[in-house]
N, C-alpha and C positions, 0 to 999 in steps of 0.2 A: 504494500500500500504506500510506504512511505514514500519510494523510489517515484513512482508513479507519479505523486500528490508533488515533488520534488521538482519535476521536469516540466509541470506542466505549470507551478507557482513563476517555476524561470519565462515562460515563453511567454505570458502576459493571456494564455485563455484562447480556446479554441480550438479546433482538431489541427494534424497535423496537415500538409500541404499546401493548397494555394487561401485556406481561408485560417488556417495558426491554431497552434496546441497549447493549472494558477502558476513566480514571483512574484513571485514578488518583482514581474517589471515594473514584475514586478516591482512603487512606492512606499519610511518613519513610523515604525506602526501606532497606529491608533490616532494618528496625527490629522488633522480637517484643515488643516492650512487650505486656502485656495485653490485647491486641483480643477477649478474652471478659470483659473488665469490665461488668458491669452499673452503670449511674447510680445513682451515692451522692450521701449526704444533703450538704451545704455548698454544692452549685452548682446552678443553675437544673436544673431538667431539657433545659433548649435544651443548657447548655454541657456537660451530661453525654453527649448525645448528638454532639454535637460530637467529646467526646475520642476516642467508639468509632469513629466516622466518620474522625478521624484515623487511628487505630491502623489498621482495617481499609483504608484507603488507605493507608500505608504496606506490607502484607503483599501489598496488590495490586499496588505498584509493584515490591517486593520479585520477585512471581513474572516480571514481566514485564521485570526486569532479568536475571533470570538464564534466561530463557524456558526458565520450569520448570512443566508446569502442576501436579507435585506441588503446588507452594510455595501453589498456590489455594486448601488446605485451611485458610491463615489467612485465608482473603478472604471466600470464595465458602459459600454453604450447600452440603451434599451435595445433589446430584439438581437442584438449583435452574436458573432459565432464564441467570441470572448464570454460572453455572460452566461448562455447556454452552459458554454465547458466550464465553468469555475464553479457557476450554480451545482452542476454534476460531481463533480471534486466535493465539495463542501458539505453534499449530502451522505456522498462516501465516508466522510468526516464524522459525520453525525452519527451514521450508522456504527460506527468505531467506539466511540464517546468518545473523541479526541476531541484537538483545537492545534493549532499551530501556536509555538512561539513565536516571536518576530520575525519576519523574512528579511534580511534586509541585502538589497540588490547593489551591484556594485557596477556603474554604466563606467564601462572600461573605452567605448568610442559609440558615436553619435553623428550619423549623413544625413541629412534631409534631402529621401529620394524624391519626393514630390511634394505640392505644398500646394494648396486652396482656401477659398475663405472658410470652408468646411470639413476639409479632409486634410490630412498630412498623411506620408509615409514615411517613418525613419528607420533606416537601417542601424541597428543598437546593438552593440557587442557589451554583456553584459554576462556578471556572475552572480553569485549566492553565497552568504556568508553560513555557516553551520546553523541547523535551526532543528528544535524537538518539537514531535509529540505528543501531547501531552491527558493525561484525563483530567475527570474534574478537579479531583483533588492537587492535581500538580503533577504526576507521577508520569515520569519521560515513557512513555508507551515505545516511541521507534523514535532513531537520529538519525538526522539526514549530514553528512558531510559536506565541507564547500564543495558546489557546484563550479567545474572552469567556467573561461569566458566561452561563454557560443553566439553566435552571431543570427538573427532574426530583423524580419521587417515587418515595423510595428505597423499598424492602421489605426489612427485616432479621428475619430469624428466631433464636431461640435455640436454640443449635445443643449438644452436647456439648461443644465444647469456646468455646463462648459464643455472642456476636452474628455472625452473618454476612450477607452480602447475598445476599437472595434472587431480586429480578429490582430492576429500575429503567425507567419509562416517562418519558417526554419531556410537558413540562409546555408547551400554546401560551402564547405571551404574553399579555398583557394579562389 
């Protein structure tokens, strides 16, 4: 379970191929800072997309700490293939009596393959710092080791209440 729950926290939600396989892209857990910010003027556009990337990896660590998938409405687009799969994770979660510690993601590089007033794609090299878990009472159930970097293209849409992630595919090397 844990491996599983592991690889799909890093890819940011959704199955695997052209529409993306919970990270924690996973974004601080528990944190509600503004993950509907749009990139303002004074920072590269890389590091603006960085900060929503944070924040929204934060609200996704958030859901899957409290294995709530209300909490996906700071993470996930509505309807999106990202929301589907984490909501799917997070039920696995529950049937477990687990919950995640914090995921917390380590964006090691960041391209803006494309960009709209609504849509961006970024290609995000990004890792996993160690994370358990856990049952009610606290008790480490399964541990996950850091995840390398692996490289994935994110889809974020602007959503009501801002950017959200909409699906994420797997990038081969080289």
């Amino acid at each position: 379970m844990a491996v599983v729950i592991a690889a799909v926290l890093m890819s940011g939600g959704g199955s695997e191929g052209p529409v993306g396989g919970p990270a924690a892209t996973t974004a601080a857990g528990g944190s509600q800072a503004d993950s509907s910010a749009t990139p303002v003027n004074g920072r590269s556009p890389e590091q603006a997309w960085r900060a929503v990337l944070d924040e929204l990896n934060g609200a996704r660590s958030a859901a899957f700490e409290r294995a709530d998938p209300a909490t996906l409405a700071g993470a996930d687009a509505p309807g999106s293939p990202a929301l589907g799969h984490d909501e799917g994770l997070i039920g696995q979660m529950r049937e477990r009596g687990v919950h995640a510690t914090p995921v917390r993601v380590q964006i090691v590089d960041l391209v803006i393959r494309s960009e709209s007033a609504d849509e961006v794609v970024l290609r995000v090299t990004e890792s996993i710092e160690p994370y358990d878990f856990v049952d009610a009472s606290g008790a480490v159930q399964a541990s996950e080791p850091r995840v390398p970097p692996s490289t994935r293209d994110l889809t974020l849409r602007r959503t009501e209440g801002g950017w959200r992630l909409a699906s994420s595919a797997s990038v081969a090397p080289g």
